[in-house]
Phi, psi and omega in degrees: 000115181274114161268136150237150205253117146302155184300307163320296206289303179300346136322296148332266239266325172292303180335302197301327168252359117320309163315321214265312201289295195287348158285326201284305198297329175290325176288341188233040172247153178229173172249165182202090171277131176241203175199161196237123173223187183185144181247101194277131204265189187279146197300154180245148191216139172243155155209138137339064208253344150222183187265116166323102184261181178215318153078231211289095144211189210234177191268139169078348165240114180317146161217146195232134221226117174264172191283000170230039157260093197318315206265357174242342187289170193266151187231155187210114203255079191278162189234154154193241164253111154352130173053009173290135202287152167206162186230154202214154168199163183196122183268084210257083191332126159265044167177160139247161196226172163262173192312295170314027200343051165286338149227196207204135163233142205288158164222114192247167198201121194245155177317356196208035162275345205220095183257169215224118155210135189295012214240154169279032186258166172230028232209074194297013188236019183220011165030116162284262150182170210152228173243123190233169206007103169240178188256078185353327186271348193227065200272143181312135191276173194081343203301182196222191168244084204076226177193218200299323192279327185262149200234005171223166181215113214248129198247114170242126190247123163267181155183216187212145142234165187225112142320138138244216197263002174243011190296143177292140139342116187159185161257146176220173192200147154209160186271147175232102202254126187229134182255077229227151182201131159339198073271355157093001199262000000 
């Protein structure tokens, strides 16, 4: 017995086992759903918590404040996320003025002004660790913010003014600017 297939039915049978080959391949594909997450750690903040003071000086004699003077050095307390990496700059006046800026005293910062310290001391005349006499214009790369436990880190800046033999009388001031950022370290 000869079938014989019209053209219709072998469409249908190809069709039909084009399906059956392109079902099995479909059956052996998956899906996976994943997710993008993140963790935004805690804002880094610096203040100013005391002023490089100098207080008392006379025309024509230099005085100089060092970076482990509790009671005179400039202290600067940044905060952030524990052990976190950061880069520091400090933006260091070359005079001070008077309020009215009608005269000027020379102001200097020397390579060993400035020390870093990572401990939960705030106290420049107890040291802790870190970094001691660096150089203010260059402050060191690594820093961390603290450590695993601690969340802050304190920078005591000494420096010098220099009178000259004519300054007026007065009070002077000038800024001092530390700029701190994350670094992803």
């Amino acid at each position: 017995m000869i079938f014989k297939l019209d053209k219709k039915k072998i469409i249908y049978i190809l069709v039909f086992i084009i399906g059956i080959i392109v079902s099995s391949k479909v059956s052996a594909q998956d899906v996976a759903n994943g997710s993008a997450t993140a963790n935004v750690q805690a804002a880094l903040a610096i203040v100013a918590t005391q002023d490089l003071q100098f207080g008392s000086v006379f025309q024509g004699v230099a005085k100089s404040v060092a970076n482990n003077d509790a009671a005179a050095a400039g202290i600067f307390t940044i905060t952030g996320e524990a052990s976190a990496g950061i880069s520091a700059y400090m933006t260091l006046p070359q005079y001070i003025a008077t309020a009215t800026g009608d005269d000027r005293m020379n102001i200097a910062f020397q390579t060993t002004d400035l020390s870093i310290d990572s401990t939960l001391n705030a106290d420049p005349s107890a040291f802790g660790d870190g970094w001691l006499d660096v150089d203010p214009n260059n402050i060191p790369n690594g820093l961390v913010i603290g450590s695993d436990l601690v969340s802050h880190t304190m920078l005591f800046l000494g420096g010098r003014v220099l009178p000259s033999v004519d300054q007026s009388a007065g009070a002077y001031s000038g800024n001092i600017i530390v700029t701190v950022a994350y670094n992803g370290n």
